[in-house]
DSSP file (Angstrom, degrees, kcal/mol; ACC not computed):
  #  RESIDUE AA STRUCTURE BP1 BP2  ACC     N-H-->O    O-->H-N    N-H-->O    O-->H-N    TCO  KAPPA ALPHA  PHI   PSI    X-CA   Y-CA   Z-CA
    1    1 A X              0   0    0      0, 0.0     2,-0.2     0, 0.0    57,-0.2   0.000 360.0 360.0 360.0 139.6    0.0    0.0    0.0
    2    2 A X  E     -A   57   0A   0     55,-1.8    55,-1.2    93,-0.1     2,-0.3  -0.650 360.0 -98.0-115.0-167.1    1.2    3.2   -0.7
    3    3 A X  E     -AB  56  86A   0     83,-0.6    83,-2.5    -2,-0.2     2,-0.3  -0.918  33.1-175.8-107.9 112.6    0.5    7.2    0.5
    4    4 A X  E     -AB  55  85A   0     51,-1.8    51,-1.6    -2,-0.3     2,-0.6  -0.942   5.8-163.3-113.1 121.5   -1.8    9.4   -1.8
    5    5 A X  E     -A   54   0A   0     79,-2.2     2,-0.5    -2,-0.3    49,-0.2  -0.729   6.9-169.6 -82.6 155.8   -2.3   13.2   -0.9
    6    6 A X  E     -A   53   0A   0     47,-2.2    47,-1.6    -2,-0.6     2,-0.4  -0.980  10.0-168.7-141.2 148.8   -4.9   15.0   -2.3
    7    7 A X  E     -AC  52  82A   0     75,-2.3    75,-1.2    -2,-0.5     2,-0.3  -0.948   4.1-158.2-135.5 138.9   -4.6   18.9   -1.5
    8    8 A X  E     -AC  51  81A   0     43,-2.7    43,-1.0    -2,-0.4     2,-0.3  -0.768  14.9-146.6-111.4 166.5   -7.3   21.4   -2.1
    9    9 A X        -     0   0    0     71,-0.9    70,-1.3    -2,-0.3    41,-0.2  -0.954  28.9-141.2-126.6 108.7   -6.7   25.0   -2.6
   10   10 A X        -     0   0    0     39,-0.3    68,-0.2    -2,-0.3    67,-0.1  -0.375  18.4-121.5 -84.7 130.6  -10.5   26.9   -0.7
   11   11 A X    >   -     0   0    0     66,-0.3     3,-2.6    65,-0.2    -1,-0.1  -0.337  37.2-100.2 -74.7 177.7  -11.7   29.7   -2.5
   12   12 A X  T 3  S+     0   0    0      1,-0.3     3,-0.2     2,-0.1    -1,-0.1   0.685 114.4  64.4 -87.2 -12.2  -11.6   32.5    0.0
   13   13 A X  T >  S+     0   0    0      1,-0.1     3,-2.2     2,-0.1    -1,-0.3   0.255  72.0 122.5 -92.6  31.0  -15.1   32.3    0.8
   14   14 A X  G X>  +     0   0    0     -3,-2.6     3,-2.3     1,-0.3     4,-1.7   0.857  58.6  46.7 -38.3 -65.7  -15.1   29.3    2.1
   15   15 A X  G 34 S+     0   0    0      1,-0.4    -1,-0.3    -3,-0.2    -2,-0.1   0.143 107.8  61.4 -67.8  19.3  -16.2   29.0    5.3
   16   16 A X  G <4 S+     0   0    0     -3,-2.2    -1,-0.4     2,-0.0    -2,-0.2   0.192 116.8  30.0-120.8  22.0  -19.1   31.0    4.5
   17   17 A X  T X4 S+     0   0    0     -3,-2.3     3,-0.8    60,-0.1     4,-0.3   0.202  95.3  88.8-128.8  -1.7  -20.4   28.5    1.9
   18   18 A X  T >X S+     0   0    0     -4,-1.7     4,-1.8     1,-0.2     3,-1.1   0.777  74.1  73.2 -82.7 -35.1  -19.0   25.4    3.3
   19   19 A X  H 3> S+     0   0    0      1,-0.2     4,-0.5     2,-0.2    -1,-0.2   0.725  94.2  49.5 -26.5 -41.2  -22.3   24.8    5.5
   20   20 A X  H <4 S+     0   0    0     -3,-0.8    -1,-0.2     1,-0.2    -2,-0.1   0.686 118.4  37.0-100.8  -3.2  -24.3   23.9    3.0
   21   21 A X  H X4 S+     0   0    0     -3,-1.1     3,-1.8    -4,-0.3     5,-0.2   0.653  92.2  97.1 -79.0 -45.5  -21.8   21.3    1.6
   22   22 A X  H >X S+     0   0    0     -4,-1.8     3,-2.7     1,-0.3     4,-1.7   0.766  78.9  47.2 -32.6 -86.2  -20.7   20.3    5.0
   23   23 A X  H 3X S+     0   0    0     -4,-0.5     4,-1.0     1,-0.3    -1,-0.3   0.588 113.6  43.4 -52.6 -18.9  -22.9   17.2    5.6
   24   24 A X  H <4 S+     0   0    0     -3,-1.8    -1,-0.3     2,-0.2    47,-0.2  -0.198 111.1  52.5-106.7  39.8  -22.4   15.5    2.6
   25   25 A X  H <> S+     0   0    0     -3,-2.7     4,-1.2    46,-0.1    -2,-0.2   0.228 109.5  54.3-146.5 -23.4  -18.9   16.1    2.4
   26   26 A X  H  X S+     0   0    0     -4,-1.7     4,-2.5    -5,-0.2     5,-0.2   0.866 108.8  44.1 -69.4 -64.0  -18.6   14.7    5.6
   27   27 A X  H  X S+     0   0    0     -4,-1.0     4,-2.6    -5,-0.3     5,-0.2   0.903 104.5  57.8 -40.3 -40.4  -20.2   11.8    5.1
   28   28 A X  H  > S+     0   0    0      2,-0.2     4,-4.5     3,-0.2    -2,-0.2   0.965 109.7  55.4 -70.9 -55.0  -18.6   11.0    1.7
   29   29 A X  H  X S+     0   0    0     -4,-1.2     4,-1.5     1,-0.2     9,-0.3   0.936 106.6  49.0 -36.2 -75.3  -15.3   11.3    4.0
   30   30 A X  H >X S+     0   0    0     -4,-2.5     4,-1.1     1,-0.3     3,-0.9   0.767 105.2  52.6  -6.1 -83.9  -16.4    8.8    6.5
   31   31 A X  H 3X S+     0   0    0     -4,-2.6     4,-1.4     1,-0.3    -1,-0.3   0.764 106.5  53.5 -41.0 -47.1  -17.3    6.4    4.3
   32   32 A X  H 3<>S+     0   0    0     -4,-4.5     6,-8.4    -5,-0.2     5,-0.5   0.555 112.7  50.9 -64.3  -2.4  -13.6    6.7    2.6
   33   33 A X  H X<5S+     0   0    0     -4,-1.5     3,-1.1    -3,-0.9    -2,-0.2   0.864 107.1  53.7 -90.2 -42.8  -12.4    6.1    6.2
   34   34 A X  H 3<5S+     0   0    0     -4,-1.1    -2,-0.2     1,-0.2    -3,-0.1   0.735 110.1  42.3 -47.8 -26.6  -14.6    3.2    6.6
   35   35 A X  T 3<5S-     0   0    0     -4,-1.4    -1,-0.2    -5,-0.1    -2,-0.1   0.814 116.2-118.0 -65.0 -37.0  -13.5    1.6    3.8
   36   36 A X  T < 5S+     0   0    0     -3,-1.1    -3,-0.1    -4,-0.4    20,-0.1   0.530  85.0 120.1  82.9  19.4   -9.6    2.6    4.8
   37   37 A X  S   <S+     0   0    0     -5,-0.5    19,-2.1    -6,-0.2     2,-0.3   0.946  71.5  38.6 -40.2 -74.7   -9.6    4.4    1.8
   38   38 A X  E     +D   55   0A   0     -6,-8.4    -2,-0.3    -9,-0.3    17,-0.2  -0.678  55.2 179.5 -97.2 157.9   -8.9    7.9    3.9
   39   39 A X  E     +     0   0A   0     15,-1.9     2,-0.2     1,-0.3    -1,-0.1   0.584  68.6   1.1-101.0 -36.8   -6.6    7.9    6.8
   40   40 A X  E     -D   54   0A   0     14,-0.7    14,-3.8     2,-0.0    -1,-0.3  -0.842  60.3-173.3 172.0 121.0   -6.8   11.7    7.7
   41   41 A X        +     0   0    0     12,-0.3     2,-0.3    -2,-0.2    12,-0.2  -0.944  16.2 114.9-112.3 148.0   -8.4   15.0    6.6
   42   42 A X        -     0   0    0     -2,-0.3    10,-2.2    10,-0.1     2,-0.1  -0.795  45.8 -83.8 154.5 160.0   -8.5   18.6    7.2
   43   43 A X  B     -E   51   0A   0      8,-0.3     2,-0.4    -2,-0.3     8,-0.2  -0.345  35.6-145.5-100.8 148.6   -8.2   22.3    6.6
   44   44 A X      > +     0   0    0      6,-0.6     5,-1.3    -2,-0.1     6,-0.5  -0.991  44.7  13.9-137.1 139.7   -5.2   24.1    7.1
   45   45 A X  T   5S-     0   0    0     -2,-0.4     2,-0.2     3,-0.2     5,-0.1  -0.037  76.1 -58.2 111.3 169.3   -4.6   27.6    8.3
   46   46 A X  T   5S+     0   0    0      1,-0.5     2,-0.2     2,-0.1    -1,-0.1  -0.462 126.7  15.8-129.9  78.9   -5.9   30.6   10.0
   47   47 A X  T   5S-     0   0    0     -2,-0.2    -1,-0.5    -3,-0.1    -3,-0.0  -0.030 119.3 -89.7-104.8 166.2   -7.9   31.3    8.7
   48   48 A X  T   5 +     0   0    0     -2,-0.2    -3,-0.2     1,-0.1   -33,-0.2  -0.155  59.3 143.7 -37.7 129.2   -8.7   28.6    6.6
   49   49 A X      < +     0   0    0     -5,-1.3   -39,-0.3     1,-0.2     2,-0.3  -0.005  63.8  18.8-116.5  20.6   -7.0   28.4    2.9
   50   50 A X        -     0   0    0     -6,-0.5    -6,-0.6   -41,-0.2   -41,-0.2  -0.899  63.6-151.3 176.7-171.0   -6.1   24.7    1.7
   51   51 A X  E     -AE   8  43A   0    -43,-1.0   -43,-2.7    -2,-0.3     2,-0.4  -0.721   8.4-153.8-175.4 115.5   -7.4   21.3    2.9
   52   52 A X  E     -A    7   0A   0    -10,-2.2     2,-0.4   -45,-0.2   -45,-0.2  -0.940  12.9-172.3-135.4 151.6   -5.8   18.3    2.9
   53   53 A X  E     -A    6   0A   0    -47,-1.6   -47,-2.2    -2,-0.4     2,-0.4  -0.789  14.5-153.2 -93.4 128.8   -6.8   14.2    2.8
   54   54 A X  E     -AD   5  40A   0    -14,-3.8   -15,-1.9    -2,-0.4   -14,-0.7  -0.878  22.0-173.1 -95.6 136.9   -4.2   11.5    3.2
   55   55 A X  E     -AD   4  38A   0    -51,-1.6   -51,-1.8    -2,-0.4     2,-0.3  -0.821  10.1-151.7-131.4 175.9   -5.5    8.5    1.4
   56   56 A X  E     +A    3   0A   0    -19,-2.1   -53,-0.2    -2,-0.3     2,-0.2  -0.735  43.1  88.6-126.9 163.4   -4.0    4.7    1.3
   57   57 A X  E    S-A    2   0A   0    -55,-1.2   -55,-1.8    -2,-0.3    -2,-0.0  -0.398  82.0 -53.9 137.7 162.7   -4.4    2.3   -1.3
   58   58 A X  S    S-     0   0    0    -57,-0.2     2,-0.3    -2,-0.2    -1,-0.1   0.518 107.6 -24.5  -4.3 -40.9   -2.6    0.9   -4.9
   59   59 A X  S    S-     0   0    0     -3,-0.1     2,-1.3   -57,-0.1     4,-0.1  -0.951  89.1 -64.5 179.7 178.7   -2.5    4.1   -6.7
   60   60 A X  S >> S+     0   0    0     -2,-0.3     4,-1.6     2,-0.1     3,-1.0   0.283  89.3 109.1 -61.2   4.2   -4.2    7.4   -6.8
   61   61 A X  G >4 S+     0   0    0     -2,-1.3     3,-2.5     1,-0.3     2,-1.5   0.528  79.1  47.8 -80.8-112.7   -7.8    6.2   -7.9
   62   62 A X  G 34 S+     0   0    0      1,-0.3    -1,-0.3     2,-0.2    -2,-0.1   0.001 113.3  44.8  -9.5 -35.0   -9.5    6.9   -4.5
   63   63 A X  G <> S+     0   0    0     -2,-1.5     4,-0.7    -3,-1.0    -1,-0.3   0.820 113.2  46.5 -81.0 -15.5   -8.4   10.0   -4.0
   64   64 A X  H <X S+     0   0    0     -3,-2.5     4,-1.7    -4,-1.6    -2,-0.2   0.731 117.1  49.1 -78.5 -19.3   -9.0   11.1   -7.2
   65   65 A X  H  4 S+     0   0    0      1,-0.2     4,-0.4     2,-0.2    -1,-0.2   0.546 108.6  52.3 -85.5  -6.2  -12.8    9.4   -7.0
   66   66 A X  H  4 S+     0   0    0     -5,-0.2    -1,-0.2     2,-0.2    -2,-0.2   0.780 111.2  42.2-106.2  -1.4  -13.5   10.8   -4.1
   67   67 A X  H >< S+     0   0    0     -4,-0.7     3,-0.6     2,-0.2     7,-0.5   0.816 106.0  64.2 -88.8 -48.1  -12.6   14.7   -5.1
   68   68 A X  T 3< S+     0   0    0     -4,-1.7    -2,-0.2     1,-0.2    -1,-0.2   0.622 112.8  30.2 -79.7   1.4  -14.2   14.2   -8.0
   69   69 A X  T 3  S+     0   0    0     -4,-0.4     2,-0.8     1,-0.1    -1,-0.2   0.376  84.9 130.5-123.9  14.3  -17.7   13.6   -6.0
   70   70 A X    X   -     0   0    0     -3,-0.6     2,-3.2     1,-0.1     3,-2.8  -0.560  58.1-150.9 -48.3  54.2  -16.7   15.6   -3.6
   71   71 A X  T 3> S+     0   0    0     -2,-0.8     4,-0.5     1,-0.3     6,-0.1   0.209 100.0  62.3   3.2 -28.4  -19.8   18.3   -3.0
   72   72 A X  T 34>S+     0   0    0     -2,-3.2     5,-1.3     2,-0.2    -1,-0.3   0.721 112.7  35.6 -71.5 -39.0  -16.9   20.8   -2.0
   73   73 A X  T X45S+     0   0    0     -3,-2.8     3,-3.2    -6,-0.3     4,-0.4   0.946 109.5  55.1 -83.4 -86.7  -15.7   20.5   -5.4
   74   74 A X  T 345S+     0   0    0     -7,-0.5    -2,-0.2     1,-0.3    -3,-0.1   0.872 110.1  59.9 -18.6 -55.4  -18.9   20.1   -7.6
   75   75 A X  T 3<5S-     0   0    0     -4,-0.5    -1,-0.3     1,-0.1    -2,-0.2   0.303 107.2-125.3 -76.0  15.7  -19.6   23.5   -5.7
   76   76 A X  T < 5S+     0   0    0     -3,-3.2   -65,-0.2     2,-0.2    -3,-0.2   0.466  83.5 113.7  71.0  -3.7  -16.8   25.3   -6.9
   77   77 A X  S   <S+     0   0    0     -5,-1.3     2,-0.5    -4,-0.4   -66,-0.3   0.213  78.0  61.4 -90.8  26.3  -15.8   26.1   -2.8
   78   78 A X  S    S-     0   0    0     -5,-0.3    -1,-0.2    -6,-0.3    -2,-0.2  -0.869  82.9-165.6-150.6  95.5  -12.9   23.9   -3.7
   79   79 A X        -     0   0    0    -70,-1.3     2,-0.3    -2,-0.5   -69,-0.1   0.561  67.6 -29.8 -89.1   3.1  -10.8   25.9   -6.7
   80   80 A X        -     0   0    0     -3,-0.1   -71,-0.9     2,-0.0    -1,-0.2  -0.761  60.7-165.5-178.1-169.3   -9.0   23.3   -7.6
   81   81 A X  E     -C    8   0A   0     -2,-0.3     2,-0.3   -73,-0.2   -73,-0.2  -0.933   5.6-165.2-159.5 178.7   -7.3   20.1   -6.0
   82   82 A X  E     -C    7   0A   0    -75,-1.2   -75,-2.3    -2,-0.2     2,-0.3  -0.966  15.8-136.3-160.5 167.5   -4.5   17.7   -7.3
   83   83 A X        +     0   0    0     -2,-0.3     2,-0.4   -77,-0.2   -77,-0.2  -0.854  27.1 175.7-139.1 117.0   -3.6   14.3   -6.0
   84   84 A X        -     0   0    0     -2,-0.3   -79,-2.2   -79,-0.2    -2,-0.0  -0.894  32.8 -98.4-123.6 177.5    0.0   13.5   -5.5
   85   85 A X  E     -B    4   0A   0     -2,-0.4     2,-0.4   -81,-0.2   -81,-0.2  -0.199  29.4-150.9 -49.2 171.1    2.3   10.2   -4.0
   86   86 A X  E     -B    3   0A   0    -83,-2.5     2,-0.7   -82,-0.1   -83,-0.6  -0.955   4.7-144.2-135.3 134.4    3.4   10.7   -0.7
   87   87 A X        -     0   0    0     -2,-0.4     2,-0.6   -85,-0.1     7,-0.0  -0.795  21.2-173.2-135.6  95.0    6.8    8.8    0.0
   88   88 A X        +     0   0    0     -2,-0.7     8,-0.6     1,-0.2     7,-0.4  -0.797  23.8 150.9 -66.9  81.2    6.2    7.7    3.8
   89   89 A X        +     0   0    0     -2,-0.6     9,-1.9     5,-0.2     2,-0.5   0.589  55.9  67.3-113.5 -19.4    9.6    6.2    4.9
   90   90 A X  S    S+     0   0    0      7,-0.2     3,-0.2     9,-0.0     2,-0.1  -0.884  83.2  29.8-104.4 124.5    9.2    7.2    8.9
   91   91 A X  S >  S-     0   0    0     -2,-0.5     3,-1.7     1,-0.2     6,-0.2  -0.316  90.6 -71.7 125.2 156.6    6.6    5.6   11.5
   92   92 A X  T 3  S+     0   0    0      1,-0.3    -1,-0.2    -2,-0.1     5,-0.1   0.807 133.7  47.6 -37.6 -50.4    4.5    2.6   12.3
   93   93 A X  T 3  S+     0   0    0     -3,-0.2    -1,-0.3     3,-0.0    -5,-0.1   0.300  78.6 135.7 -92.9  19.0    2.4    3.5    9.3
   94   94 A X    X   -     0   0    0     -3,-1.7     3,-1.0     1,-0.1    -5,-0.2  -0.240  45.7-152.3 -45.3 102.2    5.4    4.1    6.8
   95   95 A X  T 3  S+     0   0    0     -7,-0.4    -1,-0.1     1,-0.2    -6,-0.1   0.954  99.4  18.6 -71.2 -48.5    4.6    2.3    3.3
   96   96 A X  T 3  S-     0   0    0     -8,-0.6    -1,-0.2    -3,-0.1    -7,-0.2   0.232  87.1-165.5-128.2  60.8    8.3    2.0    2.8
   97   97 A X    <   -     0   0    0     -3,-1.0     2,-0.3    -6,-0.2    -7,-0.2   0.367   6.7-172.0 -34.1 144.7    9.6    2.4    6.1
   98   98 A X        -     0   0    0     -9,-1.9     2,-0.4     0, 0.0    -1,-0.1  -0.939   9.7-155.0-143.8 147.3   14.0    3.1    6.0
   99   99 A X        -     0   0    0     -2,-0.3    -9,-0.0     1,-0.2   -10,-0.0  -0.963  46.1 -48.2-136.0 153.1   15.7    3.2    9.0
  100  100 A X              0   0    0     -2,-0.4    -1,-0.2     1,-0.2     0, 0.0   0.210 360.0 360.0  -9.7 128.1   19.2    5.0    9.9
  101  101 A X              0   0    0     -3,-0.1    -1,-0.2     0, 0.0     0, 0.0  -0.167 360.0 360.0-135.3 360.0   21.5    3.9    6.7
């Protein structure tokens, strides 16, 4: 298994339009945790500008499915997002952990 990011960039009214998106963007998340799809999500900064999902899996398709039915996205409150590898090498959950060389 590898490490996918997927990084949004939030148009600057976010958080005033994000309510109405909110539950079903939550949900969709969920459900990619249940699966173990997502590992971790969330908005970064203060105030809020960007957003990002750590996903798991064989290659980028989950994060890229899940952006592209992402309610945040469809609704434009998400201006534009990108998914790239992530190359984990330190921690329990490390897809290709390296130790002191």
């Amino acid at each position: 298994m590898a490490h996918f990011i997927l990084s949004y960039d939030l148009a600057p009214d976010y958080l005033e339009r994000r309510g109405t998106f909110r539950a079903e963007h939550l949900t969709l998340a969920w459900e990619a945790a249940e699966r173990g799809d997502l590992l971790l999500g969330g908005a970064l900064g203060d105030p809020v500008e960007a957003a990002m999902l750590l996903f798991t899996g064989d290659g980028p398709e989950a994060a890229e499915a899940f952006a592209r039915a992402d309610p945040y996205v469809i609704s434009g409150i998400v201006r534009s997002w990108r998914v790239l590898p992530w190359t984990t090498v330190v921690g329990d959950a490390a897809a290709t952990p390296v130790r002191g060389q």
